[in-house]
DRENSEGU-812892 format. One record per residue (C-alpha): residue number from 0; residue in three letters; x negated, y, z. Coordinates in steps of 0.1 Angstrom, whole numbers, plus 2048, in hexadecimal, padded with zeros to 3 digits. Layout:
BEGIN
{NUM "ALA" {X Y Z}}
...
This chain:
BEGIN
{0 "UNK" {551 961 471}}
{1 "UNK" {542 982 46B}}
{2 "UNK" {54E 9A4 45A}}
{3 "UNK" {537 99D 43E}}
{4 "UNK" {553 995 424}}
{5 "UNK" {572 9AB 42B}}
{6 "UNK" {588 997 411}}
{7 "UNK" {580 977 424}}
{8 "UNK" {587 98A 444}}
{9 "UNK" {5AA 993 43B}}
{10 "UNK" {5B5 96F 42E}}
{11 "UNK" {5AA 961 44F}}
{12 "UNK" {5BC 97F 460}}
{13 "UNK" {5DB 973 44C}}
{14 "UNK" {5D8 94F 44F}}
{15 "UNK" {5D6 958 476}}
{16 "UNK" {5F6 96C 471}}
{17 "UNK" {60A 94E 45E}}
{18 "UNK" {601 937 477}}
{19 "UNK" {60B 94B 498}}
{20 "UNK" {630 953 485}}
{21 "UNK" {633 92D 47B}}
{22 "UNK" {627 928 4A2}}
{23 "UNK" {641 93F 4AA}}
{24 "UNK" {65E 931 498}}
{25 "UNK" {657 909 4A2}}
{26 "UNK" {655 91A 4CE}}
{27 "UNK" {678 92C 4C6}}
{28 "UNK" {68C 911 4D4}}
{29 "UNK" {675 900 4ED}}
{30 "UNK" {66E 91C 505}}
{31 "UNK" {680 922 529}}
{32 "UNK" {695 948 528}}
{33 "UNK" {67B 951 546}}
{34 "UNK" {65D 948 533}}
{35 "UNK" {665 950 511}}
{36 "UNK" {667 976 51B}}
{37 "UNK" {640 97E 523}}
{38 "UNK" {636 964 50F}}
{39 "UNK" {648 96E 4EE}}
{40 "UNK" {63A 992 4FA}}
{41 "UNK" {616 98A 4FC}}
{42 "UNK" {61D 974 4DB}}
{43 "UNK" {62B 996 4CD}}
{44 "UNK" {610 9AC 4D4}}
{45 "UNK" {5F4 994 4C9}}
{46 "UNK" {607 993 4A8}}
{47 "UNK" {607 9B8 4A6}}
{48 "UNK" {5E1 9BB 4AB}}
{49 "UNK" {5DB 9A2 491}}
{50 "UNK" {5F1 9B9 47B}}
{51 "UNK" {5E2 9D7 483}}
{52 "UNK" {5BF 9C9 47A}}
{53 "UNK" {5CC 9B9 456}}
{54 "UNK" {5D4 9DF 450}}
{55 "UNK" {5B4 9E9 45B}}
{56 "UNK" {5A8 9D1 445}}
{57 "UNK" {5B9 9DA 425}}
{58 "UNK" {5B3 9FC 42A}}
{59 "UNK" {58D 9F5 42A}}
{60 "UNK" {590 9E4 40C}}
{61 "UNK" {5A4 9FF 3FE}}
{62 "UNK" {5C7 9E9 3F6}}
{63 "UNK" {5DE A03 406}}
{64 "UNK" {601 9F3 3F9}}
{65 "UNK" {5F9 9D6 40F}}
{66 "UNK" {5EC 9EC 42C}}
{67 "UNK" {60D A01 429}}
{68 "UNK" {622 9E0 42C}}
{69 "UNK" {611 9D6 445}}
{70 "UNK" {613 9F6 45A}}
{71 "UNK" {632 A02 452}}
{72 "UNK" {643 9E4 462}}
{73 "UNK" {62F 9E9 47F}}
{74 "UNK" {638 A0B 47F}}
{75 "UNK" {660 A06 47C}}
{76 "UNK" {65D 9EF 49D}}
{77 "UNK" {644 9FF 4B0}}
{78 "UNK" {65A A09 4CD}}
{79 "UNK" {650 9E7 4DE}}
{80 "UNK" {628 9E8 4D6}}
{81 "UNK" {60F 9F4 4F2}}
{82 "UNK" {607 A17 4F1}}
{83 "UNK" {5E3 A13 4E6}}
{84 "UNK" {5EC A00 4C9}}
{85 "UNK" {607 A13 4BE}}
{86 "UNK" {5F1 A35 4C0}}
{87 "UNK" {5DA A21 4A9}}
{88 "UNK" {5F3 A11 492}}
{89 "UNK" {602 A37 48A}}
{90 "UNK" {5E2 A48 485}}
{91 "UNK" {5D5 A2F 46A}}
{92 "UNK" {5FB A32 45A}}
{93 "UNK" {5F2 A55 45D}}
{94 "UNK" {5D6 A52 44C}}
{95 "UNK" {5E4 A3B 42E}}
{96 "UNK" {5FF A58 42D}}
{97 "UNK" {5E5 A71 425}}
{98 "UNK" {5D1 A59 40C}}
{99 "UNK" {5F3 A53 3F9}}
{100 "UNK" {5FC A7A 3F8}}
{101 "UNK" {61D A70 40F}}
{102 "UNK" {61F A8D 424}}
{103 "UNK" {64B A80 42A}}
{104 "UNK" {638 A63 43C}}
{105 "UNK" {61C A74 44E}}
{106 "UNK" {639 A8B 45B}}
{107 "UNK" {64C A6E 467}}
{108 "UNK" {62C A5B 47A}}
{109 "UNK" {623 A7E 487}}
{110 "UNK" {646 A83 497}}
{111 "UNK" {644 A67 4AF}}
């Protein structure tokens, strides 16, 4: 599927996301200790992307209450998300600071 419908987009975005986390919670118990750790990793940063991108999304289509969900719980565990990512994740919370006049925020993304 195309970008040609950004609503349709962001449902399949989110219907991606519900899936991986119900995934996620039916592998909990199943998975070896050794395993589980680069597994659940990779798991964890896939999930982050797809985050990242239903932001993305919402800010496109100008819904910035669900973008600012959306990237303020990435942004309160970000410690463990690549670098890249994270560089990206805080510059468009940055920018949904500055669109929302939230210059307490801005200072808080623009200190880490």
């Amino acid at each position: 599927s195309g970008c040609a419908d950004p609503q349709q987009l962001l449902t399949q975005l989110t219907q991606a996301h519900d899936r991986a986390r119900e995934r996620d919670k039916k592998d909990k118990g199943r998975k070896k200790r050794d395993e589980e750790d680069e597994e659940t990793y990779r798991e964890d940063e896939d999930l982050d992307v797809l985050r990242y991108n239903q932001a993305l999304v919402c800010m496109q289509l100008r819904q910035h209450a669900q973008a600012s969900l959306i990237l303020e719980e990435l942004f309160e565990n970000i410690e463990p998300i690549d670098d890249f990512l994270a560089i990206k994740i805080c510059f468009l919370l940055l920018e949904l600071c500055l669109l929302q006049r939230d210059p307490e925020q801005a200072l808080a993304v623009l200190a880490f």
